[in-house]
VOMISE-349046 format. One record per residue (C-alpha): residue number from 1; residue in three letters; z, y, x negated. Coordinates in steps of 0.02 Angstrom, whole numbers, plus 50000, padded with zeros to 5 digits. Layout:
// residues N
n	res	c3	c2	c1
NUM	ALA	Z	Y	X;
...
END
This chain:
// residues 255
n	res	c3	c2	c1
1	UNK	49873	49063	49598;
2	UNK	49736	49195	49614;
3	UNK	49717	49338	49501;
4	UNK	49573	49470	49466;
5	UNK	49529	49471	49297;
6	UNK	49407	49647	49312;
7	UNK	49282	49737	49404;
8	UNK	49102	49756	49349;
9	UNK	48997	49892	49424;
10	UNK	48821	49887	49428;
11	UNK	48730	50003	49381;
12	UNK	48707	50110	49529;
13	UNK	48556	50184	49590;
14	UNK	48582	50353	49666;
15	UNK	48539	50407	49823;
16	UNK	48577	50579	49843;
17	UNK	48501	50687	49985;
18	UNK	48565	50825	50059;
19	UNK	48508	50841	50255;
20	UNK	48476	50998	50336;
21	UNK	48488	50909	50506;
22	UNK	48571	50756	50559;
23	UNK	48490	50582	50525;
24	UNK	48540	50474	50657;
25	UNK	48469	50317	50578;
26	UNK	48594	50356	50418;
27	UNK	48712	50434	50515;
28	UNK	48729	50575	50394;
29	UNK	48766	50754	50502;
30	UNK	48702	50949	50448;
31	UNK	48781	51004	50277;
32	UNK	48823	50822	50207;
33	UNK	48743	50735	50083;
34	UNK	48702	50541	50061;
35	UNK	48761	50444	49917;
36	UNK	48722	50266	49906;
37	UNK	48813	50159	49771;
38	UNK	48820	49980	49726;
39	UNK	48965	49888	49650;
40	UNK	49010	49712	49601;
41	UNK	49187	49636	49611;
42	UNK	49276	49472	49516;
43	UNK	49433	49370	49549;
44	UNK	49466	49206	49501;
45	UNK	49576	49082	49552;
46	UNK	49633	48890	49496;
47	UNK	49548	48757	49611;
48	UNK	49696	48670	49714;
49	UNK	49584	48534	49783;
50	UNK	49482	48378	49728;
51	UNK	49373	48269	49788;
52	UNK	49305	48114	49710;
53	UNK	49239	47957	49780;
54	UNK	49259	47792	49725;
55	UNK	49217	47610	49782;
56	UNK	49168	47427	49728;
57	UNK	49013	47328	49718;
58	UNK	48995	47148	49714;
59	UNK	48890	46999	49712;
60	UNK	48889	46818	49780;
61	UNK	48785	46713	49835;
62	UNK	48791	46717	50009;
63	UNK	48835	46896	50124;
64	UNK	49016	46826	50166;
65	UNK	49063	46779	50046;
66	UNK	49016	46960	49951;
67	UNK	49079	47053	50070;
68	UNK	49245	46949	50093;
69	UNK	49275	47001	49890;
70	UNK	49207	47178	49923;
71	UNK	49364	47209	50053;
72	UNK	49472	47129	49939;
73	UNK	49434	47240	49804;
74	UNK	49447	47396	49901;
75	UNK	49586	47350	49985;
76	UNK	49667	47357	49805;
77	UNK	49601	47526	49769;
78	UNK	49659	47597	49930;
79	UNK	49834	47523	49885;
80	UNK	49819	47612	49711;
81	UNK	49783	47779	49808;
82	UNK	49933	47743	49911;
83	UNK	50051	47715	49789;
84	UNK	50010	47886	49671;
85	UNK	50057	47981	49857;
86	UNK	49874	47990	49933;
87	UNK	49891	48001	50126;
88	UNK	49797	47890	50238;
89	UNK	49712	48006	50309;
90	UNK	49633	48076	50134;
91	UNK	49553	47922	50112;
92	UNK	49392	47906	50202;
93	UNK	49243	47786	50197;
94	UNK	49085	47841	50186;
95	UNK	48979	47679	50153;
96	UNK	48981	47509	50182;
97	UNK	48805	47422	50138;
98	UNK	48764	47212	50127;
99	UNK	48605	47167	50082;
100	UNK	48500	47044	50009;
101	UNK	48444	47075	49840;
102	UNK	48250	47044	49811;
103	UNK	48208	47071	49634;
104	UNK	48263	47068	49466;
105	UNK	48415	46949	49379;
106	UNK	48491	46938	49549;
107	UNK	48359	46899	49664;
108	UNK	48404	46784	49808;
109	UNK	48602	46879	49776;
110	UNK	48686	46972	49911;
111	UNK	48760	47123	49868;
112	UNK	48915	47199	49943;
113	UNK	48962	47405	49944;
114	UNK	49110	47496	50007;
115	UNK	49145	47679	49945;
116	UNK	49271	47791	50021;
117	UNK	49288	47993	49973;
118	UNK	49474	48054	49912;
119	UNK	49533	48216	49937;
120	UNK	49677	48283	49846;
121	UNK	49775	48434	49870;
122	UNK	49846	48437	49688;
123	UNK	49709	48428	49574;
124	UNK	49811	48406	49423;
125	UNK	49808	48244	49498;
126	UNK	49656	48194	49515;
127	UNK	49638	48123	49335;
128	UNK	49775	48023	49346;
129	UNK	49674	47967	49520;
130	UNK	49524	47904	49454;
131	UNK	49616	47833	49327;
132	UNK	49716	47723	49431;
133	UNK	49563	47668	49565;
134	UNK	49450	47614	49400;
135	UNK	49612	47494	49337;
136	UNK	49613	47431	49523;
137	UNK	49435	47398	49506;
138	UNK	49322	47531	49560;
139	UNK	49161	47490	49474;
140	UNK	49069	47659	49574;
141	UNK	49128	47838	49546;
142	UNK	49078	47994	49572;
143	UNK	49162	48170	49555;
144	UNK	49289	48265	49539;
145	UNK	49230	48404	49621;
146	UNK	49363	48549	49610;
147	UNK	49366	48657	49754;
148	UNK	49497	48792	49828;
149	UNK	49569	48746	50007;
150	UNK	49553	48940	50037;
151	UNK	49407	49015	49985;
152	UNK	49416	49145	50082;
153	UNK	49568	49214	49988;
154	UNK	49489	49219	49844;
155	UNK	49325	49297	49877;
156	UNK	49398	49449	50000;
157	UNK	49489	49490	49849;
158	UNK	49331	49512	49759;
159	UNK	49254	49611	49918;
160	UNK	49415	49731	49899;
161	UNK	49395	49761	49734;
162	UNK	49203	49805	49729;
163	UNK	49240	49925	49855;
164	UNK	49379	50007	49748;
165	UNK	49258	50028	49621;
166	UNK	49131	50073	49748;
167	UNK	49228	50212	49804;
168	UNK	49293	50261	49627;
169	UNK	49102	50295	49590;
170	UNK	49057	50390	49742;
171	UNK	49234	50520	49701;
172	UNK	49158	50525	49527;
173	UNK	48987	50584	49589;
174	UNK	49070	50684	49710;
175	UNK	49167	50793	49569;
176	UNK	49033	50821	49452;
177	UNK	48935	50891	49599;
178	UNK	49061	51013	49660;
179	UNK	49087	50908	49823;
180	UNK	49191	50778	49884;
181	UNK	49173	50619	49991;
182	UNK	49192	50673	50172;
183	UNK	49183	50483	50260;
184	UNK	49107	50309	50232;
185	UNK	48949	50286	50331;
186	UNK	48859	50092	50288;
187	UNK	48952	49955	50182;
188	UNK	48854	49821	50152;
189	UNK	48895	49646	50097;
190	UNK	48766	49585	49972;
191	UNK	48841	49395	49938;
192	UNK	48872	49320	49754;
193	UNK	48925	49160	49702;
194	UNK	49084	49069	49702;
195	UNK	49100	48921	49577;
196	UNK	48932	48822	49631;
197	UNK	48921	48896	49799;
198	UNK	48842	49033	49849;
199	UNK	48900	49176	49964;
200	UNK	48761	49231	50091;
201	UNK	48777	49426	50120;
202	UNK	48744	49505	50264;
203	UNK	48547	49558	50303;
204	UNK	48541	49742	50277;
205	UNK	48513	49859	50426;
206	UNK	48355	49969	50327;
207	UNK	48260	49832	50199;
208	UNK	48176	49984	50135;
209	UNK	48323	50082	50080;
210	UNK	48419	49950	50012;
211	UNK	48268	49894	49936;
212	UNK	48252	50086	49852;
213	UNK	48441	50088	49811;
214	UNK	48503	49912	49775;
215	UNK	48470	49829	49596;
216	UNK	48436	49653	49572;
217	UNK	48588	49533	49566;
218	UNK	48627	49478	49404;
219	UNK	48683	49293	49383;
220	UNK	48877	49271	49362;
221	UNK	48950	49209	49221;
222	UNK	48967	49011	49214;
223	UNK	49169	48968	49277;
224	UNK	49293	48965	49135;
225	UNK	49399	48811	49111;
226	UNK	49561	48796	48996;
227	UNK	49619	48661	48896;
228	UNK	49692	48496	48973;
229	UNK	49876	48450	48992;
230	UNK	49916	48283	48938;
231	UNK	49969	48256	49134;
232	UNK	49802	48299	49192;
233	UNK	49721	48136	49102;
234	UNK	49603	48239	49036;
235	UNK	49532	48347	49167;
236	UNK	49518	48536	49134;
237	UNK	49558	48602	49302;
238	UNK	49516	48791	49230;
239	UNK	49476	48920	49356;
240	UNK	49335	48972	49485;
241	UNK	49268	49143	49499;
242	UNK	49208	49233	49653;
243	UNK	49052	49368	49596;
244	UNK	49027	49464	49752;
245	UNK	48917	49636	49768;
246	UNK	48919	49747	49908;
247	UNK	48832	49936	49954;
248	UNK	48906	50079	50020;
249	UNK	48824	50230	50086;
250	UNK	48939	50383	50066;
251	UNK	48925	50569	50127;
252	UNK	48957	50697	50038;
253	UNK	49021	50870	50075;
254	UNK	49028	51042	49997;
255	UNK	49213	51071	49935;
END
């Protein structure tokens, strides 16, 4: 489920120069007038994904015999996996490490590793997960990490609606000018941040005017999570926002 929760303009530096000939760099033509504005969009969306990893580690004292219990043990986990409805093919293994142990209370050990990565595509499921791979054993985990399986979705909604507001400025200029917005000339995509990941923006095509007419980006807000469900076992799935900014470079025209 996404949903945009508001828009949040920043505050916009104006540009506003009216050309007596055309500026071919700016692309503004004779009798229009540039107005650059910058905007910032939000939309938010529950994570549908998760991604934990989970594994065994054991000791003997001799490498067979440690790793011999090592695929036992994750052989149960996987089977745990299995049985709550994780595919095969979610279940991946990403290290598998046998070594001699050389110091401290188990010197002259071996020591066996074996961790595979689990992704879900339900992560109100992902408690109940972890839960189940620790009772079959799993002595290493790390994670959840919640994630979205479309991004993209999420954050062009965010795009749309800092141009919306974008545009809403630029009219608003426009009227208490006497003028109106004759076409779009530059939009610019500035990045943000979605969740923990940021989103690289495009590089802008004249540093020095963006660098005249763009304000700094202020940090998001940290992502807001709501209370568990007892099905959950625990977890507070919450939601993920997408902050994105942009820049657009309007001309203006006499009514």
């Amino acid at each position: 489920m996404i949903r945009v929760r508001y828009l949040a303009l920043a505050a916009a530096p104006l540009a506003l120069a009216a050309c007596d000939r055309a500026d071919g760099a700016r692309g503004v033509d004779h009798g229009e007038t540039l107005l650059s504005v910058s905007a910032s969009g939000l939309a938010e969306s529950r994570p549908d994904r998760a991604q934990f990893r989970a594994g065994i580690e054991t000791f003997s004292r001799n490498a067979t015999s440690a790793s011999e219990a090592n695929a036992e043990k994750i052989a149960e986990i996987v089977v745990a996996l299995r049985e709550l409805g994780v595919a095969e093919e979610d279940i991946q293994t990403q290290s598998v490490n046998v070594g001699r142990i050389e110091y401290g209370d188990r010197e002259g050990q071996y020591r066996a590793m074996n961790v595979v990565e689990v992704t879900m595509d339900d992560s109100d499921r992902a408690g109940a997960a972890v839960t189940a791979v620790t009772e079959a054993g799993a002595n290493v985990l790390s994670g959840p990490s919640l994630t979205m399986s479309d991004p993209e979705a999420t954050a062009n909604l965010a795009y749309a609606d800092a141009y919306k507001a974008a545009r809403k400025r630029a009219e608003a200029y426009a009227e208490a000018a006497g003028m109106e917005v004759s076409r779009v000339l530059y939009i610019r995509d500035a990045g943000g941040q979605q969740g923990q990941t940021w989103l690289r923006g495009a590089d802008a095509m004249n540093e020095a005017m963006v660098q005249r007419t763009s304000p700094a980006v202020p940090p998001p807000p940290p992502p807001v999570s709501m209370g568990p469900r007892p099905e959950e076992g625990g977890m507070m799935v919450g939601t993920t926002r997408s902050n994105v900014y942009i820049q657009v470079d309007f001309a203006l025209r006499e009514k």
